[in-house]
N, C-alpha and C positions, 0 to 999 in steps of 0.2 A: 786322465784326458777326458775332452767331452767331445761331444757330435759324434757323426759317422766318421770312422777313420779307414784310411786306405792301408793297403799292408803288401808285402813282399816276403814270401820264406827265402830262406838264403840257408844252404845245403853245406857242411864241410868245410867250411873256412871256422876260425878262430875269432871271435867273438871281436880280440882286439882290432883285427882289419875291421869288422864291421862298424866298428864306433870309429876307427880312424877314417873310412871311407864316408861316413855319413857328415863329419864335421867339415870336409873337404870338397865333397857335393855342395851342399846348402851353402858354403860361406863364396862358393867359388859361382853361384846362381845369385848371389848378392844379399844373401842372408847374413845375421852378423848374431852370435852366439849370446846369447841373455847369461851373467852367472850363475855356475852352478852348473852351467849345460854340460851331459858327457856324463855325471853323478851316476853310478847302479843304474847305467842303461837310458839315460833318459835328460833328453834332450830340447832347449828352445833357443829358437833362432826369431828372428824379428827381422820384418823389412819394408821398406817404408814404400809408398806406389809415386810412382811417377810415369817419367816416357816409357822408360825401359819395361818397368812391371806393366805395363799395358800391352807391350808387343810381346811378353812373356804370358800374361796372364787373362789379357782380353779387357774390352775397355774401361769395365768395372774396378780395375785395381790402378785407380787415377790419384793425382795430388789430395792429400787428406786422409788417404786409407791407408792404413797398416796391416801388414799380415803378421799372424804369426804362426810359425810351423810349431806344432810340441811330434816327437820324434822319439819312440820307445822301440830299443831293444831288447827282445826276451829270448830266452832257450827256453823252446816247445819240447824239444826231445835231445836226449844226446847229439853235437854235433850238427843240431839243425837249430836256426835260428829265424825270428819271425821281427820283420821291422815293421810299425805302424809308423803313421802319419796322420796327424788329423791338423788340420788347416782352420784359422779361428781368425776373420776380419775383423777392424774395430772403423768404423765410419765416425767414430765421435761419441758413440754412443757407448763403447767397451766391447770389449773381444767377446763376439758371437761364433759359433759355428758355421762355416759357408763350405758348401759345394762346384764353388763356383770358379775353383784353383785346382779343380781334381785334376784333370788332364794332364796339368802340370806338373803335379804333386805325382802324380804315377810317372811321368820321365822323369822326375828325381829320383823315386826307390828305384827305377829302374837304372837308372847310372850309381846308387849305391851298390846296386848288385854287381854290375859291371866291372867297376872299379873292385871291389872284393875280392874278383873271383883272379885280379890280377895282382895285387899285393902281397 
């Protein structure tokens, strides 16, 4: 993964809720899974801007821009697990790193955790 990425430790759950909560998050915010996603931990979702990603993401994520989430799950220590997020726009010109979906991108790890901690 590249840029800055956002992360969440998740404490005691089974590694499997944590991929099944992540795939259930992202696709249920309007994400839609690239192949391959889910492999050894590590995940890409894509989503295209429109009305909705704008009231979701702020005005910047308009008609023409694409997001894409890459989504890594790791075991930091026994039983504890660390989810990143790094968020990469493409305006046309190919998927850059942006900052600019963080706020967003933290209430999704945050409803991965949530969800986790209830499956």
């Amino acid at each position: 993964m590249s840029g800055s990425a956002l992360s969440r430790k998740i404490e005691f759950a089974p590694r499997y809720n944590i991929e099944k909560a992540v795939m259930f998050v992202f696709q249920g915010d309007g994400f839609q899974p690239l192949p391959g996603s889910g492999v050894g931990g590590k995940f890409a979702f894509l989503r295209k801007g429109g009305g909705v990603g704008q009231e979701r993401f702020g005005e910047w994520f308009g008609p023409g821009v694409f997001l894409r989430a890459e989504v890594d799950v790791t075991e930091v220590e026994f039983g504890t697990h660390r989810v990143r997020c790094t968020l990469l726009a493409d305006r046309g010109d190919g998927f850059i790193p942006t900052s600019q979906g963080d706020r967003r991108g933290k209430v999704l790890l945050k409803r991965v955790k949530q969800l986790t901690d209830v499956l």
